[in-house]
C-alpha positions as CSV (number, residue, x, y, z in Angstrom):
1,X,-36.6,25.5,23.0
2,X,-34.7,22.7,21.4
3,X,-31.8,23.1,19.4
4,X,-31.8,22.5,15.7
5,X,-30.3,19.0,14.7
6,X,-27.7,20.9,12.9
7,X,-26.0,22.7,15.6
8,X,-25.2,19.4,17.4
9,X,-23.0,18.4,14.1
10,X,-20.0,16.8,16.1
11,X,-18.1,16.3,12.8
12,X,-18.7,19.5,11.4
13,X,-16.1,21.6,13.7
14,X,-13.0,19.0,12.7
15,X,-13.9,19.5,8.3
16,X,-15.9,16.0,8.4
17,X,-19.1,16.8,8.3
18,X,-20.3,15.2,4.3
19,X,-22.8,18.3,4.5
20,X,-20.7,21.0,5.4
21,X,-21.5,23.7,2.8
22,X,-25.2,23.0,4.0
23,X,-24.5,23.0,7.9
24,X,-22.5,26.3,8.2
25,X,-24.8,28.0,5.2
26,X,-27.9,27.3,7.6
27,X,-26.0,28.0,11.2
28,X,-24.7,31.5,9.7
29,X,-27.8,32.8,8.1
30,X,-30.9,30.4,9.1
31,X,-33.4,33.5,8.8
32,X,-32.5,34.3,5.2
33,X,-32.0,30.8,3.5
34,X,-35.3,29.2,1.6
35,X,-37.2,26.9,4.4
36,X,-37.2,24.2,1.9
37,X,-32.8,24.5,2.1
38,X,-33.6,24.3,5.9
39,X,-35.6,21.0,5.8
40,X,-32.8,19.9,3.3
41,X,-29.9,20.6,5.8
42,X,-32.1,18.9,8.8
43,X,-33.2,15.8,6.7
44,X,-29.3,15.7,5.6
45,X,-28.8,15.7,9.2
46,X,-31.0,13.1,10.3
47,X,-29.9,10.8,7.9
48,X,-26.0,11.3,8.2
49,X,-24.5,8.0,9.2
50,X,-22.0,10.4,10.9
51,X,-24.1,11.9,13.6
52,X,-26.4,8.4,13.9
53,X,-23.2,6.9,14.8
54,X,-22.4,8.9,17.6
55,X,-25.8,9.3,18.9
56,X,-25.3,7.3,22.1
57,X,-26.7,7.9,25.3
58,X,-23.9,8.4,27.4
59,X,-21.8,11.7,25.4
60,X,-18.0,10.6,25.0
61,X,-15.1,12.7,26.5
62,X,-12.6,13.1,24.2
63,X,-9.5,13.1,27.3
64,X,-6.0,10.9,26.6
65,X,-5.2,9.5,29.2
66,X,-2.7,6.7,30.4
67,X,-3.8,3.3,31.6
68,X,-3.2,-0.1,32.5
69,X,-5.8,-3.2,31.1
70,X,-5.2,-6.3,33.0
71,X,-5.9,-9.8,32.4
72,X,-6.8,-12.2,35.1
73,X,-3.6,-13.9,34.4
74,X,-1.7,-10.5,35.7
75,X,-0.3,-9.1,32.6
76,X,-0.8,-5.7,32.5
77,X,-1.1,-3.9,28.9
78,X,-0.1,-0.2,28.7
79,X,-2.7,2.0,27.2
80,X,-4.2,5.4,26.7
81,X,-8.1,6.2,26.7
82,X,-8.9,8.2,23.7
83,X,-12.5,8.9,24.7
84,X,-14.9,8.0,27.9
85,X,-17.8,7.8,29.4
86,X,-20.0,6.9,32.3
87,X,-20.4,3.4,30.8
88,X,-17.6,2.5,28.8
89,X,-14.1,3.6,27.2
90,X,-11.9,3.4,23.9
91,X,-8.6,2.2,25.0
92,X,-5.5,2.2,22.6
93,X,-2.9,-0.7,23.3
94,X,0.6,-0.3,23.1
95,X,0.9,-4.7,22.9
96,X,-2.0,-6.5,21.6
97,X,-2.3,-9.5,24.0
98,X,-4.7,-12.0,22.7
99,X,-7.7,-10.2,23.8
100,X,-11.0,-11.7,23.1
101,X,-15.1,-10.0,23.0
102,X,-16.8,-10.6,26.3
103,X,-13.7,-11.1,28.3
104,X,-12.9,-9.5,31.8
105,X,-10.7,-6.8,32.6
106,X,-9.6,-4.9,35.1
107,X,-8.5,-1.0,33.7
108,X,-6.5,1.0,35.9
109,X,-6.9,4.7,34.8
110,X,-4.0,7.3,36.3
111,X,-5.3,10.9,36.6
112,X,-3.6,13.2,33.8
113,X,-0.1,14.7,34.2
114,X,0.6,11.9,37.2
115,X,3.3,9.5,37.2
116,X,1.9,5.4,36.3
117,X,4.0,5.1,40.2
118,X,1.8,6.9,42.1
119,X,-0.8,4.8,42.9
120,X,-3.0,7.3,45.3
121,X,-4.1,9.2,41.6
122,X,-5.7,5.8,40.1
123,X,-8.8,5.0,39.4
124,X,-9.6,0.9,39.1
125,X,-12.5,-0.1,37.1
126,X,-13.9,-3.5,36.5
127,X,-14.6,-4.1,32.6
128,X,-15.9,-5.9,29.8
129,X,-14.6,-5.6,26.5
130,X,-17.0,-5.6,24.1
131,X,-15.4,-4.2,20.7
132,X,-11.9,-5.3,19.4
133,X,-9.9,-3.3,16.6
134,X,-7.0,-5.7,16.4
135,X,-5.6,-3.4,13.1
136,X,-5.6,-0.7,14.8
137,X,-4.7,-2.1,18.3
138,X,-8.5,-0.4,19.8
139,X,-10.2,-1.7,22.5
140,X,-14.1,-1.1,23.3
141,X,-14.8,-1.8,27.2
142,X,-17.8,-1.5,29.2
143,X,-17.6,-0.5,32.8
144,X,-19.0,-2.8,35.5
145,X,-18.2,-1.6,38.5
146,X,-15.9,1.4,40.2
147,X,-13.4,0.8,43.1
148,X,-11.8,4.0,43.7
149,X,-9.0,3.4,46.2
């Protein structure tokens, strides 16, 4: 049996969900709310811009951890992942260096709790970056290919 809509609420765990009083009124006591309330909360769900725009079909992994992007020119930019997943990443620059959409990159990804010197605990990943966030120094990449060494 599927699960309701509503108890896949990412936001609604971290106070963000715009429907809360709804969402934890129907996940509490489902059996002794009105069904019309209960086609309210999943119609609210359905419709909240805030689950739509996670919906993906890869599920992120919220996991900091540090990395290098590099440039075909050899400059390597420090960075730490703030979510991942089998296709793709959200990066978090320390320098912005005149990234541009489309462009190649190679992102070197060190394990968690190892040093950025111990090479053997990397993980090198040919990229793409396909979303920029130059305010808040974010980058969107897209994987395209692994080379684990």
């Amino acid at each position: 049996m599927e699960k309701p809509i509503y108890e896949e609420c990412h936001y609604l765990n971290i106070g963000q969900c715009p429907n809360q009083f709804l969402l934890q009124k129907a996940l509490l006591i489902p059996q002794l709310i009105d069904p019309s309330e209960l086609a309210e909360v999943i119609e609210a769900c359905k419709s909240c811009g805030s689950y739509l725009k996670e919906r993906r079909k890869h599920s992120r992994i919220m996991r900091p951890l540090r990395c290098n992007v590099s440039k075909d020119n050899g400059t390597a930019i420090q960075g730490q992942i703030i979510n991942i997943s089998g296709n793709g990443a959200l990066i978090k620059v320390k320098d912005w260096s005149d990234f541009k959409s489309d462009e190649k990159v190679k992102l070197t990804i060190y394990l968690a709790g190892e040093s950025i010197v111990n090479e053997s605990c990397t993980i090198e990943v040919s990229s793409q970056i396909k979303r920029l966030a130059l305010d808040k120094k974010k980058l969107g990449v897209f994987f395209l290919s692994k080379n684990n060494p």
